[in-house]
N, C-alpha and C positions, 0 to 999 in steps of 0.2 A: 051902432056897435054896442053890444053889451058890454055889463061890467065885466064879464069874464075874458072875453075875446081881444078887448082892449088892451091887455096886461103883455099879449104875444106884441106890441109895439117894444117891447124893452128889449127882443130877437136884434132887430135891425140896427137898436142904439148902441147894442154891445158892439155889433158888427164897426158900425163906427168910430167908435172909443178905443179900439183896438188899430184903427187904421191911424187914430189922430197917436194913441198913446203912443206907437210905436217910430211916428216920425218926430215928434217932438224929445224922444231915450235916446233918438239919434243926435238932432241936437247939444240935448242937454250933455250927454257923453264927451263930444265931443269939446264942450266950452271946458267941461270942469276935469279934462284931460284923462277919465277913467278909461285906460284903452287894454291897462293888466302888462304891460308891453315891458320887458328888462331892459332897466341900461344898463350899460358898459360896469362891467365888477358887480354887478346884482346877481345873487341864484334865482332870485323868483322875481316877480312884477313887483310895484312899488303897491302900499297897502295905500286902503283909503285914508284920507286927510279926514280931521275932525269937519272940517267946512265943507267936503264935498257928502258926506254923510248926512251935514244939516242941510245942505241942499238939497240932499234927492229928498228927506220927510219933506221939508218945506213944498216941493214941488208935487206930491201925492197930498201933501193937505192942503195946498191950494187948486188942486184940480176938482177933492172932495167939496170943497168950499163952492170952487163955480159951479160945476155942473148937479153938484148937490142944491145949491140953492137955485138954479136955475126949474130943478123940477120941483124945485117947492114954490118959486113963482107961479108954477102953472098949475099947481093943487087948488081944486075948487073947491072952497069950504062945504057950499051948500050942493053942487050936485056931485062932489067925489074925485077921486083922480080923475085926470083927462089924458088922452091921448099922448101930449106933447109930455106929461110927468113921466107916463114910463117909457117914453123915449130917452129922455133923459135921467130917469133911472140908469137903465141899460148902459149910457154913459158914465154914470157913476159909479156902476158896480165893476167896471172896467179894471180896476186897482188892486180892488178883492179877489179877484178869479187869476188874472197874470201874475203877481206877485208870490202867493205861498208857493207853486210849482217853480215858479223861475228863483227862488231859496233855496227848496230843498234841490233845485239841481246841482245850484252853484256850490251847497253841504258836500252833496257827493261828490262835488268833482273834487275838490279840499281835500277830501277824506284818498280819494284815488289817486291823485299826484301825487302823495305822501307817502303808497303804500308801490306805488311802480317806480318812484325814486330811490327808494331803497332797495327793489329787483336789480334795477340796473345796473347801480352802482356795486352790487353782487355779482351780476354778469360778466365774462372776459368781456376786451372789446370785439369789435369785428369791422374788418376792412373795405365791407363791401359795400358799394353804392351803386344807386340806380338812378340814370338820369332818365328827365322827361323834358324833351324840349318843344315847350309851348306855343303857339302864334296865337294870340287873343284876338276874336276876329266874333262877327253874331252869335253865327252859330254856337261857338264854343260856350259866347257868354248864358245863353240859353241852354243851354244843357249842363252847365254846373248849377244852375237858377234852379234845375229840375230837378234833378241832384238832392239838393239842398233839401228840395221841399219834400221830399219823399221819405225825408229822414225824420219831418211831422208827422203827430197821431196822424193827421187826416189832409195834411198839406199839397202832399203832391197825388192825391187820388181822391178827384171829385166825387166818384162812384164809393164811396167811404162816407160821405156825408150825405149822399141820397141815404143811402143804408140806412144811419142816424134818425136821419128825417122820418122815415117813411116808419121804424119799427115805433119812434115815440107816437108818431099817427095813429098806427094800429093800437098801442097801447089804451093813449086815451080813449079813441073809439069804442075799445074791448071794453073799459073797465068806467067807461065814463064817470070823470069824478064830480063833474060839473051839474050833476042833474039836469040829464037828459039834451044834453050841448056836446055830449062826446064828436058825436060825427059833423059840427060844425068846424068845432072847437081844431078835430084832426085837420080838417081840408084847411082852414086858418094857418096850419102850420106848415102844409107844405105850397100855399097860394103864397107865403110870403117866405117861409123859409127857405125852397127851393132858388128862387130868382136871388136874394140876397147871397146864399152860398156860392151861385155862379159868378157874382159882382166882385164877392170877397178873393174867388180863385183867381181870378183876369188881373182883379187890382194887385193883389199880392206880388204877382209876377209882371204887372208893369212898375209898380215901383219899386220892385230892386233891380230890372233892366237899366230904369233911371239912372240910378245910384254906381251902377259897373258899368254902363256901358256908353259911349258915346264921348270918351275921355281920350288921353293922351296917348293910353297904354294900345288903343285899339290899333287891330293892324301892326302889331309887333311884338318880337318873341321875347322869352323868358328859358333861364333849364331852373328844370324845378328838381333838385336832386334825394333821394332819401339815404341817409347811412345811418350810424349807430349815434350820433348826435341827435337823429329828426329829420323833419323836413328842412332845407337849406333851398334862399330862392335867392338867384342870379340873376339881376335884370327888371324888367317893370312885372307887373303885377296888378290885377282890378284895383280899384280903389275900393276901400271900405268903409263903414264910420270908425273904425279902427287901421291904423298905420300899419300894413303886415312888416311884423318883423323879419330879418336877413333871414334868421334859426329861427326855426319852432322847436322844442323839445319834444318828445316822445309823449312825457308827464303830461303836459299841456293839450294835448290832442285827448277831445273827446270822442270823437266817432270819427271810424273805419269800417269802409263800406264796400264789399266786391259788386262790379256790375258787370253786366254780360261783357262790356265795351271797355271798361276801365276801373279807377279804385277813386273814391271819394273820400277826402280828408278833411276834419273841422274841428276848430278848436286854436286856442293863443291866437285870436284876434283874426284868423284868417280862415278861407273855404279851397278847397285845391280840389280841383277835378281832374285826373289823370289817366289820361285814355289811350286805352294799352296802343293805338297806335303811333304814338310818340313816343313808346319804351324804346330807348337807343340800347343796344350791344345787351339784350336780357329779354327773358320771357315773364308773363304776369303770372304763371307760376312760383319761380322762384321771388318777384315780388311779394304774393300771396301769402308767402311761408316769411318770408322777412319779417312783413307787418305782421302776421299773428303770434309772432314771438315775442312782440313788444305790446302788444292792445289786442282785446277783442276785437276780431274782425268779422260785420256780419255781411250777410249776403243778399244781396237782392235784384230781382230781373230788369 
């Protein structure tokens, strides 16, 4: 393997740094209690502790620490990086890549609970509520899991990351930066980045099946209700690496979602999938018009 073509091994490390990073945020979340969740006489979630702030650097610089010196263990002085370095590269750089967007999301959400908090509380109230009563059961759990991921850039539509694939292919091939390794260099990228993006999509959605399903709540119902408070949840509920709270507020809800079948909600620690055919005494019209009164609602097939 040349020196060029060896450097796409850092594709695969990311892919895995991403699977590890994101089981171990569950973890850690959950020890050091950052769930955002109000208690009883709170308006908002309780803020971060100085200790749980020094834990999460502590735990991004000790992740930099291993897996950074791990692929400096395997830097060969005399013949150059090897394989295994930018494999764990790609583990390394895992911190860099997730973290500034997962900031400036959590900036704007700051900035947008601040700014629909004061709508509201401008708003008359309104009496109206919509119940949805649930039975948590496979399939359901699988189709909010779908849900979910469609609501990623590239998450719930593999033919998104072919796309990806295949135009950065073309690219290099077109413009070969490598001197004259272009059309190795492209087929390199989809011999390995194809199969790993099919690895990445399967695993994704078996381990958050793991995580929702197979628990207490299966096999029984919930009313999941919306009025001028938010969502309000009656009853069990998936588990999550956050506690869903009774109320969710309005402020708190990041994304609303029409689907051909129902409406997806996320945000304040929890994912609701609510499928128009559990709307009791209401149409998903006048849902439709509800939630867009209160948050953007977009749309999707």
């Amino acid at each position: 393997m040349s020196e060029w073509t060896i450097t796409l091994l850092a594709l695969p490390g990311f892919f895995v740094g991403t699977m590890v990073w994101s089981r171990i945020a569950h973890l850690l979340q959950a020890i050091l209690g950052i769930d955002g969740e109000a208690k009883a006489g709170e308006e908002e979630g309780p803020a971060w502790t100085r200790n749980q702030v020094l834990a999460v650097i502590a735990w991004v610089a000790g992740w930099l620490v291993v897996f950074g010196g791990l692929a400096y263990y395997f830097f060969d002085l005399r013949r150059g990086p090897s394989g295994w370095f930018w494999l764990f590269i790609g583990v390394t750089a895992t911190p860099g890549v997730i973290m500034p967007p997962a900031l400036i999301f959590l900036f704007r959400h700051q900035r947008r609970t601040a700014e629909y908090t004061a709508e509201l509380e401008s708003e008359p109230p309104s009496d109206a509520v919509f119940v949805y009563e649930i039975t948590f059961d496979e399939p359901y759990i699988r189709t909010m899991i779908d849900r979910y991921l469609r609501q990623l850039p590239m998450g719930g539509s593999i033919k998104a990351g072919f796309v990806v694939l295949a135009g950065a292919a073309v690219v290099i091939w077109v413009i070969d930066p490598f001197g004259g390794d272009g059309a190795l260099i492209a087929s390199l990228i989809l011999i390995i980045g194809v199969p790993a993006l099919i690895v990445a999509h399967r695993m994704s959605r078996r381990l958050m099946f793991s995580d929702f399903g197979y628990a207490s709540h299966m096999g029984k119902g919930s009313a999941y209700k919306l009025s001028a408070a938010g969502l309000e949840v009656e009853g069990h509920r998936p588990w999550h690496r956050v506690l869903w709270p009774d109320l969710i507020k309005w402020p708190d809800l990041w994304i609303a979602t029409r689907f051909s079948d129902g409406f997806f909600l996320f945000g304040g620690g929890a994912m609701a999938w609510l499928p128009d055919a559990a709307l009791a005494d209401a149409t998903p019209e006048q849902v439709g018009y509800f939630v867009s009164e209160r948050m953007k609602l977009r749309t999707q097939k």
